[in-house]
TORMAR-47284 format. One line per 3 residues: number of its first residue (from 1); for each residue y, x, z of N, C-alpha, C, CB. Coordinates in steps of 0.02 Angstrom, whole numbers, plus 50000, padded with zeros to 5 digits. Each point is the difference from the previous one (the first is absolute). Glycine has a CB too. Layout:
% residues N
NUM	Y,X,Z,Y,X,Z,Y,X,Z,Y,X,Z ~ ... .
***
This chain:
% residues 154
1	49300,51865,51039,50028,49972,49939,49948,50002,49944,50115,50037,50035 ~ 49905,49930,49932,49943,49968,49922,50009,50078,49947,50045,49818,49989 ~ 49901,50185,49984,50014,50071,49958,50054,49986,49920,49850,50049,50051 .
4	50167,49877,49939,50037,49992,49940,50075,50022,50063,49915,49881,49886 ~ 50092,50100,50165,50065,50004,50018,50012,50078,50009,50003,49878,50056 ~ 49950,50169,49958,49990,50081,49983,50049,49998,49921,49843,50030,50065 .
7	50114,49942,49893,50004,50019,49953,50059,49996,49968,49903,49985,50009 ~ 50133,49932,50003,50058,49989,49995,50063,50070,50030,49937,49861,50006 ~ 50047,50135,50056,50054,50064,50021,49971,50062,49985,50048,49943,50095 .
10	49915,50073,49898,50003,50069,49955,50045,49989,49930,49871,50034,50046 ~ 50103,49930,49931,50030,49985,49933,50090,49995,49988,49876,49932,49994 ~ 50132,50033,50062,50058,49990,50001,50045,50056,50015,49962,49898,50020 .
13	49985,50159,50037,50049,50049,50021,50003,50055,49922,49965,49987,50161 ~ 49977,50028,49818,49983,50042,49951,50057,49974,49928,49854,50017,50061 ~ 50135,49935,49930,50068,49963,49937,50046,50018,50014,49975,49907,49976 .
16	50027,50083,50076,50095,50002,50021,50028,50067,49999,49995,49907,50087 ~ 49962,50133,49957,50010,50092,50002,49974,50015,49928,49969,50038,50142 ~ 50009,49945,49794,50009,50035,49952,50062,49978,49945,49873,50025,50030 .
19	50149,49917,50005,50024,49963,49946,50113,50023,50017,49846,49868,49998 ~ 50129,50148,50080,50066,50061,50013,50008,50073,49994,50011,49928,50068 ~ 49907,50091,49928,50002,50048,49992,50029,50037,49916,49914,49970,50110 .
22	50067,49970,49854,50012,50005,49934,50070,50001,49974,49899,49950,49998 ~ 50130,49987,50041,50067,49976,49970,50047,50065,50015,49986,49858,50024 ~ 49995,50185,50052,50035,50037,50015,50001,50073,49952,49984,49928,50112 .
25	49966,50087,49876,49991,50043,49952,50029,50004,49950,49927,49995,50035 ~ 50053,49908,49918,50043,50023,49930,50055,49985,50031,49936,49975,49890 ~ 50110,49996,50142,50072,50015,50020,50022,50050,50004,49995,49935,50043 .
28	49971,50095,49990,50041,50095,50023,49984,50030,49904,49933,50049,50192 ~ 50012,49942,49793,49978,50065,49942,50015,49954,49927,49878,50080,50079 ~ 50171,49846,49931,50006,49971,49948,50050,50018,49992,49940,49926,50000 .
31	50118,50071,50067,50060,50009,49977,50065,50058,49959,49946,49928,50082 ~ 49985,50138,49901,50033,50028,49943,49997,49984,49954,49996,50060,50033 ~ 49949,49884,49929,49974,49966,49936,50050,49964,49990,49886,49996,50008 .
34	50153,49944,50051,50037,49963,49981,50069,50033,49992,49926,49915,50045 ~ 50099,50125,50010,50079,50034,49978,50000,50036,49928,50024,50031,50132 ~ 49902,49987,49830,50015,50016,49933,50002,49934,49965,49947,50115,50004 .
37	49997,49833,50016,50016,49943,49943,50067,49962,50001,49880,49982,50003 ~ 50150,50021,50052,50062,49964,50002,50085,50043,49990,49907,49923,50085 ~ 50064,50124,49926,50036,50059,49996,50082,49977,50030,49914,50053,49886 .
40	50074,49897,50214,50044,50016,50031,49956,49987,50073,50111,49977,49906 ~ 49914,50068,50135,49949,49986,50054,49996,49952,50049,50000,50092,49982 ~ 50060,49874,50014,50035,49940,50046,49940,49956,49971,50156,50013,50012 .
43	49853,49989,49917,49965,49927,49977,49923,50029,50024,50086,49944,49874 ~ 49895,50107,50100,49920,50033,50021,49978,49973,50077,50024,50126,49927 ~ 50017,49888,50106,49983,49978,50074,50008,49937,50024,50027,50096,50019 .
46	50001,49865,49946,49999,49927,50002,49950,49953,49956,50116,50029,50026 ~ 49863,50014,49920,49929,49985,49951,49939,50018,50033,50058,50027,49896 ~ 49949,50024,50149,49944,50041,50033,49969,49946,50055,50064,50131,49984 .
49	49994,49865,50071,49997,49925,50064,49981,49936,49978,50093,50041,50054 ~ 49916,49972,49879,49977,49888,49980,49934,50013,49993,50102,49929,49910 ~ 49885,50135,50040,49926,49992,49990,49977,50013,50047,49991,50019,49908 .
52	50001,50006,50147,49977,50023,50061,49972,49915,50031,50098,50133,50018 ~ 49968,49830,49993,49975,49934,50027,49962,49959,49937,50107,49996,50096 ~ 49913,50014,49856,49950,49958,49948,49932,50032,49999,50097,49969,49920 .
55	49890,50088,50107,49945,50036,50004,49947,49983,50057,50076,50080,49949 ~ 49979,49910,50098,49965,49997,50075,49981,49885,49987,50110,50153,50110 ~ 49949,49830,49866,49990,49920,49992,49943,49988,49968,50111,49974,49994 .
58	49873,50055,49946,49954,49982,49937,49922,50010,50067,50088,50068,49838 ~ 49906,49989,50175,49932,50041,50029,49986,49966,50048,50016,50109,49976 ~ 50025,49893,50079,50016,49951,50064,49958,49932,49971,50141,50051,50045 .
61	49896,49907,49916,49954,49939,49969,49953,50000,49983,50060,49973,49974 ~ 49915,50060,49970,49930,50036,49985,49941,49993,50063,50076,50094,49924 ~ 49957,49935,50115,49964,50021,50068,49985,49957,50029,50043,50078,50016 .
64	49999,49864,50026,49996,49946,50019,49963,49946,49978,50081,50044,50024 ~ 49927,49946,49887,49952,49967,49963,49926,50015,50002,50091,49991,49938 ~ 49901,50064,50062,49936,50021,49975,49979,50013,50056,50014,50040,49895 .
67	49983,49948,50175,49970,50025,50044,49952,49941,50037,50099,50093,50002 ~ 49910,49846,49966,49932,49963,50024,49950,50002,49966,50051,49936,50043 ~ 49929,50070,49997,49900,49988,49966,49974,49923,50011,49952,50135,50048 .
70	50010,49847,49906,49978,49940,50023,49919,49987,50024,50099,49970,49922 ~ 49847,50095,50052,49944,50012,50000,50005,50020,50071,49971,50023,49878 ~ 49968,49934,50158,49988,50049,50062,49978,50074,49990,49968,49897,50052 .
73	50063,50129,50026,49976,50057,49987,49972,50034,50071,50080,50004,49892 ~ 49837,50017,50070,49953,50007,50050,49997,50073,50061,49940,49922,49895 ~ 50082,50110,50065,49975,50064,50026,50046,50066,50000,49895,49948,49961 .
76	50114,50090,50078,50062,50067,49982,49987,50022,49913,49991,50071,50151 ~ 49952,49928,49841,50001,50038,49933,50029,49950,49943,49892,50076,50036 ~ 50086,49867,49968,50038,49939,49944,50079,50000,50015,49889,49907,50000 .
79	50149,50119,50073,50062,49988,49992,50012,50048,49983,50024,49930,50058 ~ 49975,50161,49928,50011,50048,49994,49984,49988,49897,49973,50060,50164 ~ 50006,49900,49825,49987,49998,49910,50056,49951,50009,49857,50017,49945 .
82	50164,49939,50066,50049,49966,49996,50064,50014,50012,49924,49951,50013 ~ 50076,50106,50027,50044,50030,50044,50032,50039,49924,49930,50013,50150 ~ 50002,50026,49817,50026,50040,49963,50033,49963,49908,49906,50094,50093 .
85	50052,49890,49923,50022,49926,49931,50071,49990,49998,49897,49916,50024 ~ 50131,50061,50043,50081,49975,50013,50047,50053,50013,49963,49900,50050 ~ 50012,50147,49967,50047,50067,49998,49986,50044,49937,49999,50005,50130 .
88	49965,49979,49809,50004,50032,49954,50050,49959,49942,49882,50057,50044 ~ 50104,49860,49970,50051,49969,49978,50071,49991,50015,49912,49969,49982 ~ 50098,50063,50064,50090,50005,50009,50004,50084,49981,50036,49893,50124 .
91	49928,50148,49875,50009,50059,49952,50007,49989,49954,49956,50049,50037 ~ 49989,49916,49902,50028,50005,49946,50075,49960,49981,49874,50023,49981 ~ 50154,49923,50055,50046,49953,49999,50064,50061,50041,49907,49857,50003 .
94	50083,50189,50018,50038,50040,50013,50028,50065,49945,49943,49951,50109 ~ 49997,50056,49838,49997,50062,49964,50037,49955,49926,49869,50086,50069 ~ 50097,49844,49916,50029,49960,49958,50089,49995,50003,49875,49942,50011 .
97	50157,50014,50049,50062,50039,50000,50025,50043,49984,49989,49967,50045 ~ 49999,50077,50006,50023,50062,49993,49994,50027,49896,49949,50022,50169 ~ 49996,49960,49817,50001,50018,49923,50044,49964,49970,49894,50027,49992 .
100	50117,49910,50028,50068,49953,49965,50075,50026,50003,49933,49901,50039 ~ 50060,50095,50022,50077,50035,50012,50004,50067,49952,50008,49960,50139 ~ 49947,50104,49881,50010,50065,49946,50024,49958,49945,49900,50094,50032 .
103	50058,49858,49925,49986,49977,49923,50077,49974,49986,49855,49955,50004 ~ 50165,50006,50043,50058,49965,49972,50066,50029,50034,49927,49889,49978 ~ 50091,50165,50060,50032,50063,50014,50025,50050,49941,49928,49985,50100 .
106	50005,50047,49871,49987,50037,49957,50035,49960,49937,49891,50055,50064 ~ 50094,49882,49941,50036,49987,49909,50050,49972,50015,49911,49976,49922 ~ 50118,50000,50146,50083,50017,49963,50018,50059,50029,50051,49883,49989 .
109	49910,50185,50033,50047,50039,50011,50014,50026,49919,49966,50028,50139 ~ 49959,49963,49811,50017,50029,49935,50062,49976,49970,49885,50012,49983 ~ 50112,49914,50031,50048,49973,49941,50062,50033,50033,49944,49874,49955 .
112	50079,50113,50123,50066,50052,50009,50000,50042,49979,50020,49980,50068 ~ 49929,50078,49911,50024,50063,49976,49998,49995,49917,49955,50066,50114 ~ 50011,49878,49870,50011,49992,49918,50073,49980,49984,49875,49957,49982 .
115	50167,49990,50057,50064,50001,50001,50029,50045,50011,49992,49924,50017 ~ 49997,50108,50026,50055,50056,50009,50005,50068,49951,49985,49960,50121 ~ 49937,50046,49840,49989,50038,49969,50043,50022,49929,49904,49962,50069 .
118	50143,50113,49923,50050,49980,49958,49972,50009,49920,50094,50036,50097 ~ 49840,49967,49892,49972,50016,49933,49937,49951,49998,50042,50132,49994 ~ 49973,49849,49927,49949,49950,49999,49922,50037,50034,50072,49934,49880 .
121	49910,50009,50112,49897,50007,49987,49976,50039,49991,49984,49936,49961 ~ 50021,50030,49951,49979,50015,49953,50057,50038,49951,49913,49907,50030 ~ 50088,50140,49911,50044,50010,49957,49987,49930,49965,50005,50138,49996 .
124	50092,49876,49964,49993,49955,49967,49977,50004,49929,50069,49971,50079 ~ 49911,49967,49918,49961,49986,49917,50042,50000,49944,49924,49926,50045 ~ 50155,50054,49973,50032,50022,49938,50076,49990,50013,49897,49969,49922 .
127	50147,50012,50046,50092,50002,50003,50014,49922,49982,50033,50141,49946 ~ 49980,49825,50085,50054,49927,49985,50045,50019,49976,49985,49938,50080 ~ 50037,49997,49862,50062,50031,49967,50050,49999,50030,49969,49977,49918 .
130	50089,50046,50060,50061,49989,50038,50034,49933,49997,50012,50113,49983 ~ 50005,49845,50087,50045,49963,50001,50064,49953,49968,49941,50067,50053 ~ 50061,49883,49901,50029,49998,49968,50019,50035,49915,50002,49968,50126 .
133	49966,50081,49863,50005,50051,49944,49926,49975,49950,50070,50120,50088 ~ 49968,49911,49847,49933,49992,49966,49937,50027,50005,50068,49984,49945 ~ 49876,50033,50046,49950,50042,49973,50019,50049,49961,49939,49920,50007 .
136	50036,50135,49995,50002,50058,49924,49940,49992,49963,50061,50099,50054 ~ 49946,49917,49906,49963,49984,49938,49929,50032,49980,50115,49984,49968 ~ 49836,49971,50046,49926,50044,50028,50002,50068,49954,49909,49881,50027 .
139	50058,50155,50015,49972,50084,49967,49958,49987,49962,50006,50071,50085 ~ 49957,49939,49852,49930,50028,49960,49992,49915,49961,49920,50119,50109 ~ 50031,49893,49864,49976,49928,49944,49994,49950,50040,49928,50051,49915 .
142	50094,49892,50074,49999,49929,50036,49939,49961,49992,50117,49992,49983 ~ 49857,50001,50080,49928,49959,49993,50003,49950,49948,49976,50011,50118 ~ 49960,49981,49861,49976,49951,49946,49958,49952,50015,50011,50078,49936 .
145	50052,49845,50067,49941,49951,50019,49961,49973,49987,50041,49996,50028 ~ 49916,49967,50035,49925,49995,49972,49992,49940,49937,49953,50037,50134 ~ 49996,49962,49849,49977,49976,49935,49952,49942,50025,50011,50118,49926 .
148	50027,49800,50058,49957,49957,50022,49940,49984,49963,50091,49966,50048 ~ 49838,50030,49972,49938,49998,49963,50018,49971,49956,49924,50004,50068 ~ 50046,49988,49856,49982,49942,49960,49972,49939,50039,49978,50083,49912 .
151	50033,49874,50047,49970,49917,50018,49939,49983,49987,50093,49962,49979 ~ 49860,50034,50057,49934,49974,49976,50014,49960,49920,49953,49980,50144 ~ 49994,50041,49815,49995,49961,49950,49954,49916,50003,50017,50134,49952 .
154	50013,49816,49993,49989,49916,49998,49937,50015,49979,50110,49928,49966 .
***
């Protein structure tokens, strides 16, 4: 056999075994992250399985795409740089995910707990009046308004 068709199935076997090796991982060690962000586990484990196949679909493609070469290739050592080129690019396209999902996980798990949260923020800055009712009658000397410049003189 031709050394690109080496190269091809290495490649292909090496993608594939990291790209399950991965999904399986954050599955098992994600799914305490998600039963807190969702805070029910039915839904956690049904959030956990989609991303799993959106995980394995997205990479899977990745893989498939990126695995032709169009440059000949001469020698074990030119496919082994190439080799490494295409398996460093479905790493980082593996670590990128994976950072997406944390990123957009993480902020709505905040905003759920900002909803649920029974005290503001921040304190508050001050008292709205009451509903329907008048105002009381400011405390201390009443501001003094401002004083519009004079008019340029003709």
């Amino acid at each position: 056999m031709d050394v690109k068709v080496w190269m091809y199935l290495t490649y292909l076997a090496v993608s594939i075994g990291l790209t399950v090796w991965v999904a399986r991982a954050l599955s098992r060690n994600g799914l305490v992250f998600l039963q807190d962000v969702f805070a029910d586990s039915r839904l956690a484990d049904a959030v956990n399985s989609l991303l799993v196949v959106g995980f394995y679909l997205l990479n899977l493609g990745y893989v498939t795409v990126a695995m032709k070469e169009s440059a000949p290739i001469v020698g074990a050592s030119q496919a082994l740089e190439q080799l490494s080129l295409k398996v460093g690019l479905v790493l980082l396209v593996l670590g990128a995910l994976h950072f997406f999902n944390v990123f957009a996980l993480g902020r709505y798990r905040r905003g759920r707990l900002r909803q649920q949260a029974t005290h503001p923020p921040l304190p508050p800055a001050g008292m709205l009046p009451p509903q329907g009712g008048m105002l009381p009658p400011p405390q201390g000397p009443r501001p003094v308004p401002p004083t519009a410049p004079n008019p340029p003189a003709r």
